[in-house]
MIVEXLUM-762806 format. One record per residue (C-alpha): residue number from 1; residue in one letter; x, z, y. Coordinates in Angstrom, 3 decimals, padded with zeros to 6 digits. Example, Ala and Ser with C-alpha at 12.3 -4.5 7.8 and 13.67 -1.06 7.14 Angstrom:
<site 1,'A',<012.300,007.800,-004.500>>
<site 2,'S',<013.670,007.140,-001.060>>
REM end
This chain:
<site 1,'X',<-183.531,222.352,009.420>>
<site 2,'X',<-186.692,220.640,010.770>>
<site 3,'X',<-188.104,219.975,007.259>>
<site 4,'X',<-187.444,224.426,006.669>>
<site 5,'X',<-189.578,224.665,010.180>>
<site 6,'X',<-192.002,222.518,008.847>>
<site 7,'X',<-192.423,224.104,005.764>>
<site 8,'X',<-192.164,227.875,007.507>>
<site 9,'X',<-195.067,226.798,009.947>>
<site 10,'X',<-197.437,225.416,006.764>>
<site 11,'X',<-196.582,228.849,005.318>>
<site 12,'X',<-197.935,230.430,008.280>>
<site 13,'X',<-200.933,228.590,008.144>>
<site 14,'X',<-201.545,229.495,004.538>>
<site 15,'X',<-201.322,233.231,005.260>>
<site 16,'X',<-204.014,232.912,008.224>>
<site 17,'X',<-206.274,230.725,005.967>>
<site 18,'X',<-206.422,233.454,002.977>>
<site 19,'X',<-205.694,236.712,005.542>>
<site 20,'X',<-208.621,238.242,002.925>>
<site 21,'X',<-207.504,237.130,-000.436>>
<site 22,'X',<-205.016,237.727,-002.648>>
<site 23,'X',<-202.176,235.873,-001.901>>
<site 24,'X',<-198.747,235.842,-003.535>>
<site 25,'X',<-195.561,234.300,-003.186>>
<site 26,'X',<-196.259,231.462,-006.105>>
<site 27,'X',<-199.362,230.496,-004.488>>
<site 28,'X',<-197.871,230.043,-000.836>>
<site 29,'X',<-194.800,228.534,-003.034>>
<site 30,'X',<-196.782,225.646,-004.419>>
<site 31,'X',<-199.323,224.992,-002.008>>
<site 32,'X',<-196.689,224.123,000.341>>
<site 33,'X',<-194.413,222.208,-002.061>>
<site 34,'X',<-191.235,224.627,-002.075>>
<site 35,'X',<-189.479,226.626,-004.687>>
<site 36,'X',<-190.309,230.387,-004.324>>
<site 37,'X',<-186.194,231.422,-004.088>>
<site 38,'X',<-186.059,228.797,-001.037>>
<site 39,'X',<-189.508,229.904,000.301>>
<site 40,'X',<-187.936,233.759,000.186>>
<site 41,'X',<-184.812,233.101,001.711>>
<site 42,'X',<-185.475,230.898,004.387>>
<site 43,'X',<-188.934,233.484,005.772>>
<site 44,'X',<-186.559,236.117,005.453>>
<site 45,'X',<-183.501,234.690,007.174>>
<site 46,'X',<-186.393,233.508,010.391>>
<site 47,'X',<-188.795,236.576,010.284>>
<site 48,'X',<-186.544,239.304,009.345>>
<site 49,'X',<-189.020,240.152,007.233>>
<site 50,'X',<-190.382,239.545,003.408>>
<site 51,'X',<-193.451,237.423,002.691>>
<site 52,'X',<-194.787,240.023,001.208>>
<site 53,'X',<-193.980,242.502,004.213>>
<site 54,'X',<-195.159,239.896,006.647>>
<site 55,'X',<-198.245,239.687,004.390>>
<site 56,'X',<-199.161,243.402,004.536>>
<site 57,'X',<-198.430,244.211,008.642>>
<site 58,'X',<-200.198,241.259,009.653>>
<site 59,'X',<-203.193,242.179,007.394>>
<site 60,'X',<-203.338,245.519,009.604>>
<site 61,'X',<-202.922,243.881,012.487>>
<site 62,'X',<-206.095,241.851,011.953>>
<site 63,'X',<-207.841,245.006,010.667>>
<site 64,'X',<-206.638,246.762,013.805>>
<site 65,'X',<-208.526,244.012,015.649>>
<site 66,'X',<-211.504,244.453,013.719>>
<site 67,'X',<-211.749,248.305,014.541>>
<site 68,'X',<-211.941,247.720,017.984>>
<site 69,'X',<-213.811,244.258,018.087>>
<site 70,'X',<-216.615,244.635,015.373>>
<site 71,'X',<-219.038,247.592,014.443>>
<site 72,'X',<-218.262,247.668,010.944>>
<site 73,'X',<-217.169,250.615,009.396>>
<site 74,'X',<-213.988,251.101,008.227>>
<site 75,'X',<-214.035,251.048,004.324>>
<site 76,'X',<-215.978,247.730,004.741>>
<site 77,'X',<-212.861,246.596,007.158>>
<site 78,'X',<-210.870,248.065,004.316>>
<site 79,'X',<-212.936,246.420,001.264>>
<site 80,'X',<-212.509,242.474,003.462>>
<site 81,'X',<-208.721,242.987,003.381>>
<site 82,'X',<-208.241,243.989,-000.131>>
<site 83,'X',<-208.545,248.120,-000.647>>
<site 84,'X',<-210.552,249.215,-003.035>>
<site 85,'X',<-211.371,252.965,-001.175>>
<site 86,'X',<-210.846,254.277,002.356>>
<site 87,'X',<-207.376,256.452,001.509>>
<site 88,'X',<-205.740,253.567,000.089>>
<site 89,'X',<-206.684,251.759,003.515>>
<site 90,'X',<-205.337,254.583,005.591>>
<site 91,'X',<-202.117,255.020,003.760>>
<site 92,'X',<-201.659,251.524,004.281>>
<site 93,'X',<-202.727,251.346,008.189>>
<site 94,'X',<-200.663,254.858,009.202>>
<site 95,'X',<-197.619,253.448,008.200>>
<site 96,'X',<-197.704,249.817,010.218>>
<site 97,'X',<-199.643,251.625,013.532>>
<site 98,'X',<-198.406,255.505,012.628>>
<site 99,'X',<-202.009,256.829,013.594>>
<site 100,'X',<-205.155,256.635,010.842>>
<site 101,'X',<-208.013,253.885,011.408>>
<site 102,'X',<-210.086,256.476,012.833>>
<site 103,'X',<-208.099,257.612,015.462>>
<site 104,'X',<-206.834,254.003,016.901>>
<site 105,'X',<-210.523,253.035,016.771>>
<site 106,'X',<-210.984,255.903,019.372>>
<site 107,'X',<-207.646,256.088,021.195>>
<site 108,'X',<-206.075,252.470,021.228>>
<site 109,'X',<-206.507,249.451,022.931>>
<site 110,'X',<-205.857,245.989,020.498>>
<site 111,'X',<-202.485,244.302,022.217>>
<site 112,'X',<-201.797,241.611,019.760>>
<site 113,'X',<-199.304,242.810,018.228>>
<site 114,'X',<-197.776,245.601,015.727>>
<site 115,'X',<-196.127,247.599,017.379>>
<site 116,'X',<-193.718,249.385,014.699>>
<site 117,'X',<-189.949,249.640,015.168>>
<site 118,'X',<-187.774,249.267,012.155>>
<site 119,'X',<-184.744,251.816,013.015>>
<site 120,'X',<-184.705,255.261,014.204>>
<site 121,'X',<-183.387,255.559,017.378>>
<site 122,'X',<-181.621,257.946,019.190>>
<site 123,'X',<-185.273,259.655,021.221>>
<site 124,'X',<-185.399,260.794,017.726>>
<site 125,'X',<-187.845,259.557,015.659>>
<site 126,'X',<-190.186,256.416,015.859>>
<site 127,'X',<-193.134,257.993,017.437>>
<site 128,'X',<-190.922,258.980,020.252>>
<site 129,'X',<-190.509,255.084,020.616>>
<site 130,'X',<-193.789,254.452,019.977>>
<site 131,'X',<-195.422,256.769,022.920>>
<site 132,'X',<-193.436,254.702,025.056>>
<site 133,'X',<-195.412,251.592,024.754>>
<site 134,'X',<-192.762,249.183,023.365>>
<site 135,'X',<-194.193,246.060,021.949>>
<site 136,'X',<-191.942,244.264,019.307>>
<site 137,'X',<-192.813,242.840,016.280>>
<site 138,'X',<-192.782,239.483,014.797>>
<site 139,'X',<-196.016,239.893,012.736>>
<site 140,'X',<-197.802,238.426,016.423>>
<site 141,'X',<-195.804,235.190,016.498>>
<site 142,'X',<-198.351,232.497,015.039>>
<site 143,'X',<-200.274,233.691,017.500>>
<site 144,'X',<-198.730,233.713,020.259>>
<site 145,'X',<-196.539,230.284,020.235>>
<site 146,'X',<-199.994,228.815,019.437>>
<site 147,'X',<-202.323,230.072,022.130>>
<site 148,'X',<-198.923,230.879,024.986>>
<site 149,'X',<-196.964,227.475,024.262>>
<site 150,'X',<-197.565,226.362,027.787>>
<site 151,'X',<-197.397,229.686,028.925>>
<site 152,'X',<-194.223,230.450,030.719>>
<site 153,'X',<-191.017,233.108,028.721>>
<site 154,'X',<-188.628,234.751,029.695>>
<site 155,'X',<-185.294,235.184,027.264>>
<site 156,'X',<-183.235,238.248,027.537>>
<site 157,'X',<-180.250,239.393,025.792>>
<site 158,'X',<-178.287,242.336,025.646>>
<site 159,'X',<-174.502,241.967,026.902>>
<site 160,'X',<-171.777,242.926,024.192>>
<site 161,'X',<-173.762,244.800,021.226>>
<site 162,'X',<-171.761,243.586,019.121>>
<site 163,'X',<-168.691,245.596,020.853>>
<site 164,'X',<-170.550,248.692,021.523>>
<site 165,'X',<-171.873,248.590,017.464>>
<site 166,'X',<-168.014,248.175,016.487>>
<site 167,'X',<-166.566,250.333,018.756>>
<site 168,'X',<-168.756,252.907,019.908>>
<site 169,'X',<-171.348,253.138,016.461>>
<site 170,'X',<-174.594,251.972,015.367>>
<site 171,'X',<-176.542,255.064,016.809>>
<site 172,'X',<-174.794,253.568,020.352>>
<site 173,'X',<-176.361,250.086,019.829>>
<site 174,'X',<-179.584,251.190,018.689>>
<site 175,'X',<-179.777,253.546,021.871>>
<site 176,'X',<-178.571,250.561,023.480>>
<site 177,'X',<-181.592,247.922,022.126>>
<site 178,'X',<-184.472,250.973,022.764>>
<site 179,'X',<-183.329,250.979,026.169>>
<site 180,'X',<-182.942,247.253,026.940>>
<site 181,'X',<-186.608,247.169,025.248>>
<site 182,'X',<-188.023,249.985,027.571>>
<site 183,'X',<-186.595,248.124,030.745>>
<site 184,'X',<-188.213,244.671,029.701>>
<site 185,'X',<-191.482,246.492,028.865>>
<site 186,'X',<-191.456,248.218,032.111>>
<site 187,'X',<-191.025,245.072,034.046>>
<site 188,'X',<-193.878,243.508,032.172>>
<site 189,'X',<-197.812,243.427,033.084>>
<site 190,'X',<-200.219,244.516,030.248>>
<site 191,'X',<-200.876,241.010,029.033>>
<site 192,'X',<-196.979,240.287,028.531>>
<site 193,'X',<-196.175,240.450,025.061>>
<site 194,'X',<-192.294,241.577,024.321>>
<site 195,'X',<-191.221,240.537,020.921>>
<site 196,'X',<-187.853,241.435,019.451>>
<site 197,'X',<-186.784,238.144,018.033>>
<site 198,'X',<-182.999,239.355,016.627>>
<site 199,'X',<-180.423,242.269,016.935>>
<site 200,'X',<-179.883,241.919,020.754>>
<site 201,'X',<-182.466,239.619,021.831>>
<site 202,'X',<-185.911,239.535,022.961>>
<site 203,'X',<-188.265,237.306,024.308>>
<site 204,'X',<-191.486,237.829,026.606>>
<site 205,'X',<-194.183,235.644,026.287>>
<site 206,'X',<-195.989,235.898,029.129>>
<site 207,'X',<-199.906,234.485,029.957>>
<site 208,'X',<-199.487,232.702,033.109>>
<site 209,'X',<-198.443,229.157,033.509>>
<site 210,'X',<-197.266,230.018,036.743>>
<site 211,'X',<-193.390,230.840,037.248>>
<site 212,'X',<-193.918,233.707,039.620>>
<site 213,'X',<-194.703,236.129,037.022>>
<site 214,'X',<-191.318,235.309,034.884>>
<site 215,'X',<-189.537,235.008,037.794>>
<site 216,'X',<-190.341,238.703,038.991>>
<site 217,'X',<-190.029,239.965,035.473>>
<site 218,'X',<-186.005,238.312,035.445>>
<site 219,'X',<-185.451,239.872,038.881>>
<site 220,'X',<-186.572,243.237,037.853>>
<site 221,'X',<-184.390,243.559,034.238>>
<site 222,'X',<-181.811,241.383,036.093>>
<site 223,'X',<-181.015,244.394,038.686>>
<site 224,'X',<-181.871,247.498,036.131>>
<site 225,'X',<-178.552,247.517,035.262>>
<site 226,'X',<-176.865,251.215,034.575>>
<site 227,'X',<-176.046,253.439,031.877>>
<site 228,'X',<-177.180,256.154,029.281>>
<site 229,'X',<-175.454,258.818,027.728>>
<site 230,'X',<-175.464,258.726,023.304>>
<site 231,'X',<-173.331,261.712,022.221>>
<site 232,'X',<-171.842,262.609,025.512>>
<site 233,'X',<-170.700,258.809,025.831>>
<site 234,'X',<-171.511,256.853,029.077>>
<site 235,'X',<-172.524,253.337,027.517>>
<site 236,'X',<-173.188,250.270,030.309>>
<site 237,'X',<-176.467,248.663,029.580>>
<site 238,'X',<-176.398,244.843,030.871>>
<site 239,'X',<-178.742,242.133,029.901>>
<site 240,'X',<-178.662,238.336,030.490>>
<site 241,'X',<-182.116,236.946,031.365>>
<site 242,'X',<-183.878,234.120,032.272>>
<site 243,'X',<-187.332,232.276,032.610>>
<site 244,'X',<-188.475,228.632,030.877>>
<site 245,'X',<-191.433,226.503,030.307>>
<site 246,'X',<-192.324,224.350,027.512>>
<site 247,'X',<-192.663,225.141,023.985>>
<site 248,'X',<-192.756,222.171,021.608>>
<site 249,'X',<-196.647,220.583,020.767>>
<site 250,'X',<-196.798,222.224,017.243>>
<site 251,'X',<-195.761,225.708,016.995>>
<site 252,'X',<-192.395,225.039,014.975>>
<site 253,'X',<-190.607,229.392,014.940>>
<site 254,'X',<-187.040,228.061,013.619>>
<site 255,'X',<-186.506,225.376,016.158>>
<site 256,'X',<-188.547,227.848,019.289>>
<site 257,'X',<-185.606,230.220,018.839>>
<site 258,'X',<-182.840,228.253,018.346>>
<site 259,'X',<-183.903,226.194,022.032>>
<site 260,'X',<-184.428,229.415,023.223>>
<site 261,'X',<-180.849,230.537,022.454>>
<site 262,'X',<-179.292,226.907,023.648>>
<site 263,'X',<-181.312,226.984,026.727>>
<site 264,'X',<-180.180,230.420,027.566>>
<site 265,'X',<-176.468,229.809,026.652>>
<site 266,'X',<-176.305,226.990,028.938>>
<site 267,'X',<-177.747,229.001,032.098>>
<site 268,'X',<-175.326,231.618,031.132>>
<site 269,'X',<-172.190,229.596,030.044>>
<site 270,'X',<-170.394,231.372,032.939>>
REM end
């Protein structure tokens, strides 16, 4: 397991270094010394995502940067990450951020992170979601376990999904997760970054190495507890939480979430 974080942190690495270049799943393959079936499965199996999907949203997420940090325009934006005209760019950037280049250089505010939710929930669509200000993607997380690692985070996960998915249906738990992610974004300040690290769970890397903050960000999802209605259903929405300190000297994903999940286990055991 520590040799597949290894590897999945020198694959991260390789992305930022050639963000601009053509990269493809051979190349990351061999300069990191893995077969690309391993390389595959394991990035999928941590990231929930493909390299290749990783590849492309993170892309946009540095061009979003660029729209709001730099003066250039944005087929030379487009041109340094690959597309060869401005409507290839845009098709590319609407579907990760849902608005065009133009209009999140004039209306948005760079977050670090992409903020693009992979189901469609029961508010209706994603862009319902989206005006919300929900922050979840995993496309931010070299980022932020490098430059937040001594940060403090708070852990939160949502009490019996699993039931409510068997029981009550998978519209029910996805109401269920959009909710649990509203409440956590509500208790958080604008520098907080909420990331949705697995079907019920989320984590909130915060950017204060004081424990106040995480502390008042627990108490406040700690006592939103109540319910909402999916269908004419009442469905109990309940969330475990908790606060730490003290992510690992290299940025290592696989082994940050699976302490993450013993630490909060063993504050919750009861």
């Amino acid at each position: 397991m520590a040799n597949k974080a290894e590897m999945l942190m020198d694959v991260l690495e390789y992305i930022e270094a050639h963000i601009a270049s053509a990269i493809t799943v051979d190349d990351i393959a061999k300069d990191c010394y893995v077969s690309v079936s391993s390389l595959q499965k394991t990035f999928k199996y941590v990231f929930h995502l493909t390299v290749k999907d990783y590849i492309l949203r993170r892309r946009f997420t540095c061009a979003a940067r660029e729209l709001l940090e730099t003066d250039e325009s944005i087929l030379e934006i487009a041109l340094k990450y690959g597309y060869q005209n401005h409507e290839s760019f845009t098709r590319g950037f609407q579907k990760v951020w849902n608005v065009s280049p133009s209009e999140y250089r004039r209306n948005r505010r760079f977050a670090g992170h992409t903020p693009k939710l992979s189901i469609i929930n029961y508010y209706g669509s994603e862009e319902n979601a989206m005006s919300r200000g929900m922050k979840f993607d995993l496309t931010e997380l070299y980022d932020v376990l490098r430059d937040r690692k001594d940060m403090y985070y708070v852990c939160a996960d949502i009490k019996h999904l699993k039931w409510i998915n068997d029981n009550l249906g998978i519209k029910a738990g996805d109401a269920v997760i959009l909710e649990t992610m509203r409440r956590i974004d509500e208790a958080c300040e604008k520098d907080d970054v909420l990331i949705r690290t697995g079907g019920d769970e989320f984590v909130v890397f915060t950017n204060s190495s004081e424990s106040a903050h995480a502390e008042e960000i627990v108490k406040k999802v700690g006592e939103n507890h109540g319910s909402i209605n999916v269908d004419g259903t009442e469905i109990s929405v309940e969330v475990y939480v908790g606060a730490f300190k003290g992510f690992p000297e290299r940025v290592n994903a696989e082994s940050v979430f699976k302490e993450l999940a013993e630490k909060y286990m063993i504050i919750h055991k009861d």
